[in-house]
N, C-alpha and C positions, 0 to 999 in steps of 0.2 A: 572846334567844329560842332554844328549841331549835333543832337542824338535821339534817337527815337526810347521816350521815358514811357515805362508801362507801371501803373501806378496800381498797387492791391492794396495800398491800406485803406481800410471801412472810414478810420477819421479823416481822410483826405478828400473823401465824398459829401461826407456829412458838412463841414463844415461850408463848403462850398452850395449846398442846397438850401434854400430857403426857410424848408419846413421844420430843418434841422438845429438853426441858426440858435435857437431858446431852448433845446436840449439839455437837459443836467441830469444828472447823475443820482439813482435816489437814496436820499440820506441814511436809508435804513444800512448801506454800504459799508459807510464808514462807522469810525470810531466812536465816540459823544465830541470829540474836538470838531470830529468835518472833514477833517484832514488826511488822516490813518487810512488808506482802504482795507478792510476786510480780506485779508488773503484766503483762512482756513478758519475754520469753526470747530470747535470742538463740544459737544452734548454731552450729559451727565446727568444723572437724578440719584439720589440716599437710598442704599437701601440694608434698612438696619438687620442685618443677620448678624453668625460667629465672624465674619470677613468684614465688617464696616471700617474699624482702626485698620486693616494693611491695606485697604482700600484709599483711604484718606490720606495713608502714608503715603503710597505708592502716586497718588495725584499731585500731592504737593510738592512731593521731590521732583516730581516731572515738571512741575508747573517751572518750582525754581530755578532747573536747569537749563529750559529754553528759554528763558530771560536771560540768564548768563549766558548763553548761545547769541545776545545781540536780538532777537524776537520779544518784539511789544506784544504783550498781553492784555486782555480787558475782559473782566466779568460780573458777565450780566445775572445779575440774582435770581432763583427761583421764583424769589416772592411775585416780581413780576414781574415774570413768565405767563405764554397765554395759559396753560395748567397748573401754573403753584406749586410743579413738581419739579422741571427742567430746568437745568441751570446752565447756559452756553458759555464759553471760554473762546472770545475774537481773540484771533491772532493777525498781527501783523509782520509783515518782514521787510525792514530796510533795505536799502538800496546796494549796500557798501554787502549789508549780508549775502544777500542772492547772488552778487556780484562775485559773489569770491566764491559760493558753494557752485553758480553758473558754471564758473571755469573748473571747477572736480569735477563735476559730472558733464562736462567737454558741449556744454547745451549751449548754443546760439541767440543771440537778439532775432525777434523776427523780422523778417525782411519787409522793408517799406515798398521797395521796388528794382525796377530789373531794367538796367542801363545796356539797349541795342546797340552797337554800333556794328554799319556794313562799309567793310574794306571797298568792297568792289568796286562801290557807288561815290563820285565824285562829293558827295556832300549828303547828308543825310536831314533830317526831318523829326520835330518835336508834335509829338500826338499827347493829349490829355484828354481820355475820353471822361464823361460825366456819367451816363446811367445806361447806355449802352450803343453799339454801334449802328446808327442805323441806315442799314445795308440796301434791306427794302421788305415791305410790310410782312412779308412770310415769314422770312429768317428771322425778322424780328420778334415775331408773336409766339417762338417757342423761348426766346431769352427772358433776362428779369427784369421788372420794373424798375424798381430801385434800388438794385445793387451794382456797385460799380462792374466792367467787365473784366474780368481775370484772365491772367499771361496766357498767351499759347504763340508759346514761343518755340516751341517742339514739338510735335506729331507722332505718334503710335504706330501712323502706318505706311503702308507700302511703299509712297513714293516719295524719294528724301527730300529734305529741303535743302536751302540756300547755304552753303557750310562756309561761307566767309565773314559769316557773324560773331561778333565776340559778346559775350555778355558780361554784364556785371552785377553784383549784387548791391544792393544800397540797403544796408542795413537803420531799425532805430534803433534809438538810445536809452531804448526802456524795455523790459518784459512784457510780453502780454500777460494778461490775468491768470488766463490758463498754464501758463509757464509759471506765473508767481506763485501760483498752489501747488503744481509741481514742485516746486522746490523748497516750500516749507514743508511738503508733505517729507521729502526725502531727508530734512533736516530733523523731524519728529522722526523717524527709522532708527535714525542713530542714537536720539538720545535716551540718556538712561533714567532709569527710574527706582533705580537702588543702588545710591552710592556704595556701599558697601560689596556689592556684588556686579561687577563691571557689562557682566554676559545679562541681566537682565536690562535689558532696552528697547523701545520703539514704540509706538503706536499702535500699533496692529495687535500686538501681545495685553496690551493696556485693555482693547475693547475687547480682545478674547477670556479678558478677568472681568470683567464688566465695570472694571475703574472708568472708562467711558461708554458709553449709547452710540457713539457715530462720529464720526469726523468726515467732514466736505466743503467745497469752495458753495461759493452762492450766486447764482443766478447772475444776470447784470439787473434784474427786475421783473416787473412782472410780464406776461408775453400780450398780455390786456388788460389795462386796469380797467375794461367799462365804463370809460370815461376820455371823450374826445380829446378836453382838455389835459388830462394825466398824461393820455397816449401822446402829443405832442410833446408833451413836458419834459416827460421823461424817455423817449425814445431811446429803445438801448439794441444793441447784437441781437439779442430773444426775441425782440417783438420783431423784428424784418427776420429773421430765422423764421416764424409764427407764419408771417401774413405772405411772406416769397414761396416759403417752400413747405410747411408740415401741414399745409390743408390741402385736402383730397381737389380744390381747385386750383391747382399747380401742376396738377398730374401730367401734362405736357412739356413743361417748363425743363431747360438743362439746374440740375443742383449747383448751389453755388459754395463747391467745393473750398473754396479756399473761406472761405466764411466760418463752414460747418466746422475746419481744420483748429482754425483762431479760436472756434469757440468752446468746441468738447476736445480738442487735443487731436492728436496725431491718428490713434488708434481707429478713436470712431471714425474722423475723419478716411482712414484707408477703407473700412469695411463698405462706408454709404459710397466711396468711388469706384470699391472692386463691384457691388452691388449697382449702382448706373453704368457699368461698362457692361456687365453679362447684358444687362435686362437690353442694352442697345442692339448685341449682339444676337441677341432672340428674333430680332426680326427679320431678317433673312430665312432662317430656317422655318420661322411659322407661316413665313407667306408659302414657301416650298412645301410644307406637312399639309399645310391648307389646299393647296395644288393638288396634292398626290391624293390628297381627302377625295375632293371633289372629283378625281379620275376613275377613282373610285365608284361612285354614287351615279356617275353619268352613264359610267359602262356595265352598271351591274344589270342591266337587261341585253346585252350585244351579246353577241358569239366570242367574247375572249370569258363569260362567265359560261360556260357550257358546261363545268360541275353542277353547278347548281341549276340549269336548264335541266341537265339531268335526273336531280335528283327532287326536283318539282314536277316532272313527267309523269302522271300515273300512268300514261300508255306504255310506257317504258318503264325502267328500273325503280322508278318510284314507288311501284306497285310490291318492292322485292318484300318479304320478311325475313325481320333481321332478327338477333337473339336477343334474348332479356339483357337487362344491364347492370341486374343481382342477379343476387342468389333467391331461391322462392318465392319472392312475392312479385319481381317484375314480370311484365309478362309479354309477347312475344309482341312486334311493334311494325310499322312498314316505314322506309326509308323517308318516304315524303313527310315523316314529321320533321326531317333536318332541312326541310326549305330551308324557312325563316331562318335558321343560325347558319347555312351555308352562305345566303348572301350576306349576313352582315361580317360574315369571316371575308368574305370577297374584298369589302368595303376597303378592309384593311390589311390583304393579303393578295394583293393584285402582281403585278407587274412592273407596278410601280415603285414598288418595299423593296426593294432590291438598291433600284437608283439612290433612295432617299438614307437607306443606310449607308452605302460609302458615301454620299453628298456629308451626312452627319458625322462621320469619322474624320472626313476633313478640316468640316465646320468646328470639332471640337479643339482638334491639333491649332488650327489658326488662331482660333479663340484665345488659347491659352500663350501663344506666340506673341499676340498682339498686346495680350496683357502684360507681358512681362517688360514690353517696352512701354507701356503706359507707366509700370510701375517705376520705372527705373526713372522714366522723367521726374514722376513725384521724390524719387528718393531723392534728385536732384535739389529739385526747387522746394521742396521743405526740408533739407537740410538732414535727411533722418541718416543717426550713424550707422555703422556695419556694429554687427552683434554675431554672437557664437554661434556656430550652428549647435544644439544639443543632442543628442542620439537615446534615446528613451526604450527601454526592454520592457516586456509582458513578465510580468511576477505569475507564477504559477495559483497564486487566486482568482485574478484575474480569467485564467485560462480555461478554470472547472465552471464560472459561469456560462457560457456558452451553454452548457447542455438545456440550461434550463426554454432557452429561447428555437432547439430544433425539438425539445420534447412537446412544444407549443402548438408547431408547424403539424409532425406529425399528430396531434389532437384532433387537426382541423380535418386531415385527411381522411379519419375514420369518421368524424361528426357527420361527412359529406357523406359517404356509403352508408352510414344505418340510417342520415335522413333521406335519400332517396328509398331505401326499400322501406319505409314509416309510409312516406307518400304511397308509393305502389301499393302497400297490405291494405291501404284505407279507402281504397277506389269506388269505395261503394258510397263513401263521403260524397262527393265530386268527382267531377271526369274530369274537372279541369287541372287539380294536384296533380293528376296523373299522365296526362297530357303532357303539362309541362316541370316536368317532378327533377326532372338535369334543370333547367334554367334556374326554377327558384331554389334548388339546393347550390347550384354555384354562387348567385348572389345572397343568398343567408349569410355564406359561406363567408363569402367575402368581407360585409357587415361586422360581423361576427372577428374576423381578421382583422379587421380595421378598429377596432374596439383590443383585443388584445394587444395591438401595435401602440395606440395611445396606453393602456395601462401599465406594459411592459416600458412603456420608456421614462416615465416616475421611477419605475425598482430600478432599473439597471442606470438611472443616473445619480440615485443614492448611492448605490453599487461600486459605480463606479469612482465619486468623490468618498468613499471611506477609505478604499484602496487607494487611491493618490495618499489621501492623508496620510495611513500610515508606510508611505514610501519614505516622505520627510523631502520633498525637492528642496534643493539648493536657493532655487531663486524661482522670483515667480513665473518667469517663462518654463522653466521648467517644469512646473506645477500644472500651465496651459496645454503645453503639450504631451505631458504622460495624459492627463484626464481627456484632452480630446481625444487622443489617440484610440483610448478605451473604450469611449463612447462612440466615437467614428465606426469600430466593428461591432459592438453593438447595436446599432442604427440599424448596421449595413444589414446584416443576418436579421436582425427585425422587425425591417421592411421589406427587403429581398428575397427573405427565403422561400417565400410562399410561391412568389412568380419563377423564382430558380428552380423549383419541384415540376412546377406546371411547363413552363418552355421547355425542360431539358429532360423529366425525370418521368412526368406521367404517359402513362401507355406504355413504355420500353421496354418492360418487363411482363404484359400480358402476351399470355401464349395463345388458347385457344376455350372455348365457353367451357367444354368438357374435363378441362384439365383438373384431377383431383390432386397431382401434390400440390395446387395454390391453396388449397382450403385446410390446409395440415392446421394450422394456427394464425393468429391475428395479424402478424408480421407477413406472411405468405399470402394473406387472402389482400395488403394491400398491392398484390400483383392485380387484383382483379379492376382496379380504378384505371378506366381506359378512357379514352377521348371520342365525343363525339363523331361519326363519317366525316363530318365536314372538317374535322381536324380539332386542334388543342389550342387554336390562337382565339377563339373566342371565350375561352377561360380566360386566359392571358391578358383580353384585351378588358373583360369584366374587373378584375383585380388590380390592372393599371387604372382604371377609371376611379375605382373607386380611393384608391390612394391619392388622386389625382383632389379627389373631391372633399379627402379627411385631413390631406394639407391646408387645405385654405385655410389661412390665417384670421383672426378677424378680431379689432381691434378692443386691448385690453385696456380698460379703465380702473382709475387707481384705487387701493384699497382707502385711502385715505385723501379726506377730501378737503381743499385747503378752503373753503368758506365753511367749515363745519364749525369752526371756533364760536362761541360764543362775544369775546372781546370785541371790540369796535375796532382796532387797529392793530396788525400783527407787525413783528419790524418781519424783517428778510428772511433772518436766519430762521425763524419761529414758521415763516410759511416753508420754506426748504427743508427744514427737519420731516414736516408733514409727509412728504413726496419719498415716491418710492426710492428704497434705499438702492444703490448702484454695488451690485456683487461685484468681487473680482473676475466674474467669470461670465460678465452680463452679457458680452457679445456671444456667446456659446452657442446660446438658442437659435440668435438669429442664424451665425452660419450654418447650423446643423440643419436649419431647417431649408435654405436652400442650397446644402451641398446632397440632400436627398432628393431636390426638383432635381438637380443638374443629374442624378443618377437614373430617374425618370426618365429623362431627356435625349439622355445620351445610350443608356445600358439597355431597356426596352423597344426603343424609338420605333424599332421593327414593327413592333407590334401596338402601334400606337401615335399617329404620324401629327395627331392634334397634340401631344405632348407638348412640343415647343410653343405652340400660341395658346394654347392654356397657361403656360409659366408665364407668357410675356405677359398675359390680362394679369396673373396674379402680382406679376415681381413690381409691375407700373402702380399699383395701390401699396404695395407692401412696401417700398420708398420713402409716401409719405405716412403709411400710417405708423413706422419705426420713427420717424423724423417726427412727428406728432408726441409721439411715447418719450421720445428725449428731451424734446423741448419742455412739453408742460407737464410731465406724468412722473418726470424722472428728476432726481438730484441730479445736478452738474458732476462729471467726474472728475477724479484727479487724474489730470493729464497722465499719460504714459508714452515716451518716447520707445520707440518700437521701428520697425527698419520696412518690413515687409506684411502683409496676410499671415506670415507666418507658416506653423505647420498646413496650413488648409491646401495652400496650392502644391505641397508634396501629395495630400489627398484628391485633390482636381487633379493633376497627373498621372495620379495611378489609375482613377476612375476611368481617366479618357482610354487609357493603353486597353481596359480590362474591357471598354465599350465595344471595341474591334473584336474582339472575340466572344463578347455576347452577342452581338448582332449576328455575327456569321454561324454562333449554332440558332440562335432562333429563326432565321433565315431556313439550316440548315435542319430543324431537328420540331420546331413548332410550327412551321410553314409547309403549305404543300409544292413550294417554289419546284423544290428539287427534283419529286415523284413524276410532276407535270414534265418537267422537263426531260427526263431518262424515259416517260412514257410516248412523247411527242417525235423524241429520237431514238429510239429504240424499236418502240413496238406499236406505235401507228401507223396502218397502212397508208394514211395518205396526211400526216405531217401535221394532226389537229388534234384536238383533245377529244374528240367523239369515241366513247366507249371506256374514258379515261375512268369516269368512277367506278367502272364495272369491275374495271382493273384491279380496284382494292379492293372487292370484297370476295372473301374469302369463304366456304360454307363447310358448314358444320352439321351432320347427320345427328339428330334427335335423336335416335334410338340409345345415341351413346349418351345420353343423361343418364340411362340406368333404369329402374324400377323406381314405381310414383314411392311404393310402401318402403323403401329402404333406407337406412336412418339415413345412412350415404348419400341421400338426394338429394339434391340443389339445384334441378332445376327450377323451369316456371313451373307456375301453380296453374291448374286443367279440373277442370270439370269433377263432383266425385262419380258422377256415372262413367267416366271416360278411364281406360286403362290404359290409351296409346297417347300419343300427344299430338292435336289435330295438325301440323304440318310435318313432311316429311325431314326438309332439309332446312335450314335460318342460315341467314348470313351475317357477317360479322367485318372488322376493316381489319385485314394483316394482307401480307404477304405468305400464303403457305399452302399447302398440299390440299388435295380434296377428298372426303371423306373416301375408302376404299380404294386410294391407292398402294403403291408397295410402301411407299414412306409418307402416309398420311399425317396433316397436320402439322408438320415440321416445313420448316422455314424453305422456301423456294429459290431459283437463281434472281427471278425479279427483285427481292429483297436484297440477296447481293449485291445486284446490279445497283440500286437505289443509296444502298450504303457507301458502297462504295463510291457514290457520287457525292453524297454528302461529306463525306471524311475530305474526298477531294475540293468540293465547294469550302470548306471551310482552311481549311492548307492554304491555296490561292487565296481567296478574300485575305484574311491573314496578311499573307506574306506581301499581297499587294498593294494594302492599306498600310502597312508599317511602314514598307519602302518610300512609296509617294509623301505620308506624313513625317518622315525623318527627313527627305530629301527638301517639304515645305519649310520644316523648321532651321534647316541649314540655311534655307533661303532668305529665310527671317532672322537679323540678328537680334539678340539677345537688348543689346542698346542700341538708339537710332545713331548711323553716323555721325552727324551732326552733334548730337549730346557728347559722343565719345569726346568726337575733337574737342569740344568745351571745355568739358573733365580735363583733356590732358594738356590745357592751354595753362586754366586755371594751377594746376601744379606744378606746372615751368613756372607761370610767375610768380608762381609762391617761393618756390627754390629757387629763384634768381632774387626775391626781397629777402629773404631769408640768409643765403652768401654774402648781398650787398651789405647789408646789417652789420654782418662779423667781422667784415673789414673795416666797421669805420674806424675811429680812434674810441676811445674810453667814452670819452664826456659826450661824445655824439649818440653813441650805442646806448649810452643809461636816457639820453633824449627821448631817443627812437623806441628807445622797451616801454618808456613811462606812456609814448601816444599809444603806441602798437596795445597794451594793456587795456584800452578804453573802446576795445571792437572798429577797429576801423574798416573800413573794408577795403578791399586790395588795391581800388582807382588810387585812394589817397594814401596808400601807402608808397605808393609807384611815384604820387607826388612828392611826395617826403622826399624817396632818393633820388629823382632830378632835385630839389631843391638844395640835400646834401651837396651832390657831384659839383654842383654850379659853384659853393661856394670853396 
């Protein structure tokens, strides 16, 4: 019966296109035969110090051992070389070699394509698409031109599909490139390079003595040779990698995952799909942040912003005077200078922050739901094996770092109080420093923050790769995730702490203007850093912005530049050496830098509702311009077969749980959410916010500053002909007693009241959002139905060919091992035993 054939191999395309037809291969590739392809490259230059002989020694033994390993060698002279100093070492690897090292390390032929067949359906249907499906002119215009269309044969989301499908895999009969470097590479690991001494072995130890400069596959060509006819000529993976997807004109376009897979390996391949999955999923929440924006802005003149009608009222409480905001040199202020930063606290502290953070707690929990069945399909259809989990401990070095990154924070804290009282002492400068002496010390401040966050992250990822090193990991996953792990709280405390002070920690501890035990010492007097009337979210939202703004990415060009050579003609390996070299740890950057947007996104969101469509603009450029960095800027890596994201999505999990409970205290503890609400039901007479700012402020009797002449003084600075201080009373924002009562200045029952609201608002949110999101995620399996069934059809028939097998006679079984040996895949295997049985 027919079948529905879904076709991913890139040469299955090519050949069948026109443009493709006179495509070769470019000779800089191969051996000098023509023949040999290039697997892995190895670089080298002299350099004659006390180590030149155990240098030479140590090359040659190596050289001579992977030759006896079955790997063709070929070396190319310094002499010419494009520098007169480099001397490369092509490797090739047979077929029969990789073939056998294939099957050690349990690695797969890549799959050609994925054989449908549906039970249900009286007879089924052969589809061979060419460059992609065309559906109709819109859905078309976000696919590729000319890359073939890729399986989707399984689905991510909510609603299942069709489960009386069987699939099959059709595997070829050859490695891809990226596999064939792979597995020289892991042939070079083992081998040694002092007979004598068995434990001295591998590559990696070789370039850490400097016996070689680098070792890397190469390119399939160039991604442009500047030349129409070349680009026809030699059309390779790179140049449609180039022209589909790493130019910022593609920014619309779906990646052509299985491409990018074939082409740098597994790994990359998972980062650029978990990285197109987020950034899809950004938009829902940005058009919502964007909503709540805009609700924002529309209503901040209506009666639901009546704080700030208030506190714009000079006939009313605008008029109030408040207390200085130092010690000495501030000096006595009226309320209607916090217009301006009470509405733009509105902007983003409305009615609507409430909605959009449990919307975002759900959004996060789904997110990561949806991903894990994304993942699981890829784990399917690329083949990737199950690996160890490892469990990685904090070494007490590690753990004395830290201080270094809160001794930072609090810097910034005091920078902020001596530069506003600099402003205030200098008022005779300008009125306008003085005026606005809080805004421009918050955003210094900020600046200022943002600048030590980039510096601090050079130290502490030195920091933290010495400490890995001398751990000693076992293997190299292990190596990824002790040092991410390090760096991960690092990041965190280094870009968090400062909004963690501000949402949760400032103002908490100010008691009242007059208070002398806060001015005992430096550590007490930072009780006096209190938050503007209009509240502490427009700090909050100043220091998410500007983190918002020192993420941007923006695109690095290489140090090294492949037309710089003088020669007329470079071969492959001579331009690939040029390019930037590929650490072990190259993906690092990338994710750390957007597992700190996701923590933007998700951990502040309260206070910041553009977060999401700001990351969706950045993550849509930052796609291609990584894709850009790898194709042209970067050496080809050596594949790494790898299972999952690895530690990151234990880190996206923790992130998401910990976002529930940042939201519900900035909600509860940076927002006026709560106050409004205990004031609206408690203690307005008629069920509105009218009288609500009045509410908070608190006053303070002048007289108790004390004496102008006593060294003890701190208050404002007055006149020197004046001995009194020209207001009677100032006001201030708490909850407390009025001057000349029995228990003046101490905290009141509305406080209680308030707190007590908030402890409760955050309990509920809490408990309510953990509920709903454990209850989404049980709803969500882990793998789509459909895959499961797949998965457990696939291993009945494997355990039914594998039984059948054991029973045959002798001569049939050594048959059946010698085909089964050559990768077959399961259809033809199932042929084999009807053909067995029959006879």
């Amino acid at each position: 019966s027919e079948q529905t054939l879904v076709f991913t191999n890139l040469l299955s395309f090519l050949i069948q296109n026109e443009s493709y037809k006179k495509a070769q291969e470019d000779p800089s590739l191969f051996f000098t035969d023509g023949k040999r392809r290039i697997d892995l490259v190895l670089a080298f230059h002299d350099i004659y110090d006390e180590h030149h002989e155990k240098r030479e020694f140590y090359r040659d033994t190596f050289i001579k051992n992977i030759m006896n390993a079955g790997l063709h060698v070929e070396l190319e002279n310094k002499l010419v070389a494009f520098d007169n100093k480099t001397s490369f070492l092509k490797i090739h690897g047979p077929e029969d070699v990789l073939d056998r090292n294939g099957k050690i390390l349990n690695l797969k032929p890549p799959i050609k394509s994925f054989i449908v067949t549906h039970y249900a359906k009286d007879r089924a249907f052969k589809a061979m698409p060419d460059k992609c499906f065309k559906t109709n002119e819109f859905s078309n215009w976000f696919k590729c031109d000319s890359i073939p269309t890729e399986p989707n044969i399984f689905h991510p989301g909510f609603f299942p599909d069709i489960l009386d499908k069987y699939v099959l895999k059709e595997r070829s009969n050859r490695w891809s490139q990226i596999q064939r470097t792979q597995l020289v590479w892991q042939i070079l690991n083992r081998m040694s390079f002092d007979d004598s001494a068995r434990d001295r072995a591998g590559i990696q130890r070789l370039i850490g003595k400097n016996v070689f400069s680098a070792a890397y596959g190469l390119h399939d060509g160039d991604y442009d040779y500047k030349n129409k006819r070349n680009n026809i000529l030699f059309m390779n993976e790179r140049m449609i990698l180039y022209d589909q997807w790493a130019t910022l004109k593609n920014w619309y376009k779906k990646q052509p995952l299985w491409l990018i897979k074939k082409y740098f390996g597994v790994k990359i391949g998972l980062y650029f799909a978990w990285l197109g999955f987020y950034t899809k999923a950004l938009i829902v929440p940005a058009i919502v942040g964007l909503v709540c924006f805009a609700f924002g802005i529309l209503t901040i003149d209506t009666k639901l912003n009546q704080a700030s009608e208030d506190i714009c009222n000079e006939d009313t409480i605008g008029n109030s005077v408040m207390c200085p905001q130092c010690d000495n040199h501030c000096p006595y202020w009226n309320l209607k200078n916090s217009c301006f930063l009470s509405k733009v606290t509105y902007v983003f502290d409305n009615n609507a922050t409430v909605f959009f953070s449990i919307f975002m707690s759900f959004w996060a929990t789904t997110y990561l739901e949806l991903w894990k069945r994304q993942q699981a399909i890829l784990q399917w259809e690329w083949d990737l094996k199950s690996e160890e989990e490892m469990d990685d401990t904090l070494r007490p070095e590690f753990i004395h770092r830290l201080c270094c990154v809160m001794g930072a924070v609090s810097s910034l804290i005091v920078f902020r109080v001596v530069f506003i009282r600099i402003m205030y002492q200098h008022t005779q400068y300008s009125l306008f420093f003085s005026k606005y002496a809080k805004l421009i010390a918050t955003s210094v401040a900020a600046v200022i923050n943002a600048v030590v966050i980039e510096v601090g992250s050079w130290i502490f990822q030195y920091v933290a790769r010495r400490i890995t090193d001398l751990e000693h990991p076992r293997t190299q996953s292990e190596y990824e995730n002790s040092y991410t792990f390090k760096m991960f709280l690092f990041q965190f405390i280094n870009y968090y702490s400062s909004l963690i002070y501000t949402a949760f920690f400032k103002g908490r501890f100010f008691t009242y203007p007059g208070d002398a035990a806060s001015r005992q010492n430096i550590l007490t007097r930072l009780k006096t850093d209190m938050c503007d009337p209009a509240g502490c979210l427009f700090e909050l939202i100043m220091k998410n912005w500007f983190r918002r703004l020192w993420l941007e990415k923006k695109l690095k060009t290489s140090h090294k530049d492949q037309t710089s050579c003088p020669v007329k003609f470079i071969k492959r390996w001579e331009m690939d050496y040029q390019l930037q070299e590929i650490d072990r740890l190259h993906l690092f950057d990338e994710y750390i830098e957007i597992i700190v947007q996701y923590g933007f996104v998700t951990l502040f969101v309260a206070a910041f509702p553009l977060a999401p469509l700001l990351a969706l603009i950045n993550n849509i450029f930052e796609i291609r311009l990584d894709a850009y960095k790898y194709t042209t800027q970067m050496r080809r890596p050596l594949g790494q077969h790898v299972r999952s994201i690895g530690i990151w999505y234990g880190i996206l999990k923790g992130m998401t749980y910990l976002s529930v409970v940042f939201n519900a205290f900035v909600i509860a503890l940076a927002s006026d959410f709560i106050p409004r609400m205990v004031y609206i039901f408690v203690y307005s007479p008629n069920w509105s916010l009218d009288g609500y700012v009045n509410s908070t402020l608190a006053s303070f009797d002048t007289k108790d500053w004390g004496s102008v002449e006593a060294s003890d003084y701190f208050g404002p600075p007055i006149a020197t002909n004046q001995s009194i201080q020209p207001y009677e009373t100032c006001r201030y924002r708490a909850y407390r007693s009025p001057p000349g009562s029995e228990d003046e200045y101490s905290i009141d029952k509305t406080w209680l009241h308030v707190f007590s609201a908030r402890l409760g608002f955050v309990a509920v949110f809490e408990h309510m959002i953990l509920v709903l999101t454990a209850v989404l995620a049980y709803m969500i399996p882990e793998v789509p139905n459909n895959l499961q069934t797949q998965v457990l059809r696939e291993r009945h028939q494997e355990r039914e060919i594998d039984f059948d097998l054991n029973l045959m006679p002798v001569e049939e079984e050594k048959i059946a091992q010698q085909i089964k040996s050559k990768s077959l895949t399961l259809e033809e295997l199932a042929c084999l035993k009807m053909a067995l049985r029959a006879d």
